[in-house]
GULUMSE-553533 format. One record per residue (C-alpha): x, y, z; residue number from 1. Coordinates in steps of 0.05 Angstrom, whole numbers. Last residue first. Layout:
N
     px     py     pz  nr
      X      Y      Z NUM
...
//
This chain:
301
     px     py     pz  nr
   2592   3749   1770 301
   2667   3724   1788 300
   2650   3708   1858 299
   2586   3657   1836 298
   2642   3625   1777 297
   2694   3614   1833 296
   2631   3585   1873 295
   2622   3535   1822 294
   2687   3518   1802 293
   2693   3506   1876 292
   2638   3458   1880 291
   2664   3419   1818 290
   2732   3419   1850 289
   2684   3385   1912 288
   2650   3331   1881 287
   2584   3332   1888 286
   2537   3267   1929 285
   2500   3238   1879 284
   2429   3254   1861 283
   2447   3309   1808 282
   2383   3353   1771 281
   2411   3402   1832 280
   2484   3407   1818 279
   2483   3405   1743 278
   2441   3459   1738 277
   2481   3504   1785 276
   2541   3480   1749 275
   2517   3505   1691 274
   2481   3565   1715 273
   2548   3591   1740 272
   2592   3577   1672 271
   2536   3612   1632 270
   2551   3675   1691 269
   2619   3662   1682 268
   2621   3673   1613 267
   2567   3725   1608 266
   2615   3760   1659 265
   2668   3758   1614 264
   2633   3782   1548 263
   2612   3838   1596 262
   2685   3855   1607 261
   2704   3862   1547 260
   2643   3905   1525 259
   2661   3948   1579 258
   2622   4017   1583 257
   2560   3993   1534 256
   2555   3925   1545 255
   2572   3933   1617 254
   2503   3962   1629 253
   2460   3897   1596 252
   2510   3856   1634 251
   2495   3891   1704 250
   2407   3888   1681 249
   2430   3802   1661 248
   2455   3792   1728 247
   2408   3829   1777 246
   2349   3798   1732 245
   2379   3723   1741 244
   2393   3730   1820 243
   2320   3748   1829 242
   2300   3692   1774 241
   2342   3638   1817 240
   2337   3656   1886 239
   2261   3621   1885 238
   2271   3560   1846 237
   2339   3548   1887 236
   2302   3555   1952 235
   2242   3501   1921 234
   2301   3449   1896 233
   2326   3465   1967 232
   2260   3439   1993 231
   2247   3381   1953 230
   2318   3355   1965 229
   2303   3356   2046 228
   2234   3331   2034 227
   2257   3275   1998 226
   2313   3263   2046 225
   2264   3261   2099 224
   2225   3212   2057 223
   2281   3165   2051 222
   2292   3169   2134 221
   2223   3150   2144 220
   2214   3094   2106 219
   2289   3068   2132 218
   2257   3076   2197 217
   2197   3042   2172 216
   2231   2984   2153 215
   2275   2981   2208 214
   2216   2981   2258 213
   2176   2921   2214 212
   2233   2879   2229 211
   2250   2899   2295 210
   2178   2889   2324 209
   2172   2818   2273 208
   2238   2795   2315 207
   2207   2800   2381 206
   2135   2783   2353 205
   2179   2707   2334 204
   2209   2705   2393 203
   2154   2710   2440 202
   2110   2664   2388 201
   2163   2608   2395 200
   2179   2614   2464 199
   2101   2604   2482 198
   2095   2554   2434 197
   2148   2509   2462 196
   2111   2496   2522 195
   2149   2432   2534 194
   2104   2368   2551 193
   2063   2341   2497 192
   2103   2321   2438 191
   2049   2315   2383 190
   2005   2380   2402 189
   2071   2420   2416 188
   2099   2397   2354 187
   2049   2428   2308 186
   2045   2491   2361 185
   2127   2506   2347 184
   2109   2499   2267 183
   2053   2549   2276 182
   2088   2591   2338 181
   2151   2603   2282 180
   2114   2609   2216 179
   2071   2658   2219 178
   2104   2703   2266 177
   2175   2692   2213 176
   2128   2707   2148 175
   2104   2770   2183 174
   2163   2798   2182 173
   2191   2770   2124 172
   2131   2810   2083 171
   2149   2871   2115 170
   2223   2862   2097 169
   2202   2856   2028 168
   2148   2917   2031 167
   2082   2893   2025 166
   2019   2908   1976 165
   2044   2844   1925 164
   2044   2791   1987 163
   1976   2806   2000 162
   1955   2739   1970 161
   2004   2704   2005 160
   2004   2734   2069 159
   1923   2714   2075 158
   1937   2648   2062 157
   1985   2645   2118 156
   1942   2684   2165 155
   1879   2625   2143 154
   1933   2577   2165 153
   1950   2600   2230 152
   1868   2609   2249 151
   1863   2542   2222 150
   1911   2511   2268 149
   1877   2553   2325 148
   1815   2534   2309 147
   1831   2444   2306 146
   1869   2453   2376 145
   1806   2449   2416 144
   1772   2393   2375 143
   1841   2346   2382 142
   1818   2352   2466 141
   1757   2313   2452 140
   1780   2255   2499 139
   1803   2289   2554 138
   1870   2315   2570 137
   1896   2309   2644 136
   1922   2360   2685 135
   1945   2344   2758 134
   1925   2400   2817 133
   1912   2347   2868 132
   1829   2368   2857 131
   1847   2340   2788 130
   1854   2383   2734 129
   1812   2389   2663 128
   1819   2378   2591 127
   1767   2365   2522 126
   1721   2331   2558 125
   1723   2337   2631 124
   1664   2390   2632 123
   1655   2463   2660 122
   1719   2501   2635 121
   1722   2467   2569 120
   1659   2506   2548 119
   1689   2563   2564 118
   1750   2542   2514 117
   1700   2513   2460 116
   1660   2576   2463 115
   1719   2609   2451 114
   1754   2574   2396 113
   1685   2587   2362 112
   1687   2654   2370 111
   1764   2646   2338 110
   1741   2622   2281 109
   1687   2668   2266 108
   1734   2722   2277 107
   1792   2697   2234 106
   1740   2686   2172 105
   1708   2758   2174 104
   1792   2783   2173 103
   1799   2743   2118 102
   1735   2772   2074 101
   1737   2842   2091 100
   1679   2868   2104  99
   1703   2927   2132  98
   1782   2913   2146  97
   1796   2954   2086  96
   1873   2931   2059  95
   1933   2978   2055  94
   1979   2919   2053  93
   2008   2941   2126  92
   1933   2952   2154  91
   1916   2892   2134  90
   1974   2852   2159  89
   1957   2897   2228  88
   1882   2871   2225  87
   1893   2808   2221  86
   1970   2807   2277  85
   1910   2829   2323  84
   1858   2776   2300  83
   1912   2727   2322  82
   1941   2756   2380  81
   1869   2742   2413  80
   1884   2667   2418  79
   1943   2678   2462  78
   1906   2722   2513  77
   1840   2670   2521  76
   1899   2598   2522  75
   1930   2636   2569  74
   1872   2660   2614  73
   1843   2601   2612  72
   1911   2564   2634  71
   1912   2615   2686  70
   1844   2600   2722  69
   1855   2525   2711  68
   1922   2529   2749  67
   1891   2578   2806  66
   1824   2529   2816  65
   1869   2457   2815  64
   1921   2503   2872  63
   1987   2505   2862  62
   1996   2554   2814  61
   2074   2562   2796  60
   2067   2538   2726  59
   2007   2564   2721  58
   2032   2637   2733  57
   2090   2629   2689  56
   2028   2628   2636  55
   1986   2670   2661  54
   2047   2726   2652  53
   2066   2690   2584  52
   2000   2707   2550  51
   1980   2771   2593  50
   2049   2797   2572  49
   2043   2784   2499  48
   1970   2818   2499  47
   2006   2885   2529  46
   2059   2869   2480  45
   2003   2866   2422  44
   1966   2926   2450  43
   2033   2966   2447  42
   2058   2943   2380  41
   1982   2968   2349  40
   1986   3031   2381  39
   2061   3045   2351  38
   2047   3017   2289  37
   1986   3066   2283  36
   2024   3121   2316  35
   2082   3118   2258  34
   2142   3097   2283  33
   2212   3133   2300  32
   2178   3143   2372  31
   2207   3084   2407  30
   2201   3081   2484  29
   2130   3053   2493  28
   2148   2995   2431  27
   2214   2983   2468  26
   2182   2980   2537  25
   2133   2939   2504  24
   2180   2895   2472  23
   2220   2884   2539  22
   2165   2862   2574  21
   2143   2813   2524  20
   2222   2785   2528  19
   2222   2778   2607  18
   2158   2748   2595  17
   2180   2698   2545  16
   2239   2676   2587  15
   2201   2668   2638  14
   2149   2625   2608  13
   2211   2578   2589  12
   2253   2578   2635  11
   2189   2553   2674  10
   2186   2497   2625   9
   2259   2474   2636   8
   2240   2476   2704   7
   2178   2433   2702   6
   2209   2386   2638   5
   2266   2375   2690   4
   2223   2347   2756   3
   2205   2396   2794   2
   2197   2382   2873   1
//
């Protein structure tokens, strides 16, 4: 029978799986970003799921062997987010991950989280279950929580100083994944009992994914219309000198057998190239009697 921190923490894994299954259905289903994003959103939901998956799993196992199988699991998936969210805040800032000092520190901390976590799995030390499937903490268990902390923290720094190569809603982003599991782990480790970390970090990639998609959308969509005005400044470039010649040859013939009326089509025709200019050195949106003065000025030439 569960008592109500049992149930409230299997609404808990739940909740995150149902929420790291939707992500990567999202992340599968999106194509608006770039395949970089895209891999990296994939792996990380694919990571998310094995976190939370293990996790509902322990809190179902009811065997000592099953619940300390999952909990290694869990703790193995949730520590690999870490150099993944690395090398993706590196990626973002435009950052070399060769050599790079940061992402050199992440990895040494987390090998040593995870010689401390096999470790764990053949002495009482740091945690362990009975053979009635009860889980105790051991003395040492402070050491195991001391890499992840640092792992958070070494992120953090590593925001800060990149801070100037991100995009405000990039930098947000990864501000609310930082911040989110690290606060939710701080109280974890005081208040034993609710897994809050696991909502914490499911939320927290959930909004980062829409975050980071938005920007890029809105990315995208600003170089479309850069392309777009590129192009028909390229059209209007290559109409131009053809439409010129035709022009100025009819004007050079009127002079002689209408001078009248070749004063009229110089008119129109310095009225046309106006406008013309005036349309495509513009970034706003033209109003439309300007557009017909236009066109009345194309019909009269």
């Amino acid at each position: 029978m569960m008592n109500s921190i049992d149930l409230a923490n299997f609404a808990i894994v739940v909740s995150g799986l149902v929420i790291s299954v939707l992500g990567l259905l999202l992340a599968f289903s999106f194509r608006q970003t770039n395949r970089e994003s895209r891999t990296f959103f994939l792996f990380f939901f694919l990571l998310l799921v094995g976190y939370t998956g293990s996790a509902t799993i322990c809190q179902l196992a009811g065997t000592a062997f099953l619940s300390k199988v999952s909990l290694f699991t869990n703790s193995l998936f949730s520590s690999l987010l870490i150099p993944a969210i690395t090398l993706y805040l590196l990626h973002c800032a435009g950052k070399s991950w060769r050599h790079n000092p940061l992402l050199a520190l992440v990895i040494a901390l987390w090998t040593v989280y995870f010689v401390l976590l096999v470790v764990t799995q053949f002495t009482t030390c740091i945690y362990y279950y009975t053979p009635d499937n009860v889980y105790h903490r051991g003395p040492w268990y402070p050491l195991l929580l001391i890499p992840p902390v640092l792992l958070m923290l070494a992120d953090i720094i590593g925001l800060y100083c990149c801070r100037g190569s991100l995009a405000p809603r990039q930098r947000t982003a990864f501000l609310i994944y930082f911040v989110v599991p690290f606060v939710c782990m701080l109280v974890q480790m005081f208040f034993f009992g609710l897994l809050l970390i696991v909502l914490g970090t499911t939320v927290a990639v959930l909004f980062m994914f829409f975050f980071l998609v938005i920007d890029q959308v809105e990315q995208s969509f600003r170089q479309q219309q850069e392309i777009a005005y590129q192009q028909a400044s390229i059209m209007v470039l290559q109409m131009r000198p053809h439409f010129i010649y035709n022009t100025l040859m009819s004007i050079y013939s009127l002079c002689n057998q209408d001078p009248q009326k070749a004063r009229q089509v110089t008119m129109d025709f310095t009225n046309y190239l106006r406008k013309n200019f005036n349309a495509v050195a513009s970034e706003k949106n033209i109003p439309f009697s300007a557009e017909l003065e236009h066109t009345r000025a194309y019909l009269a030439v």
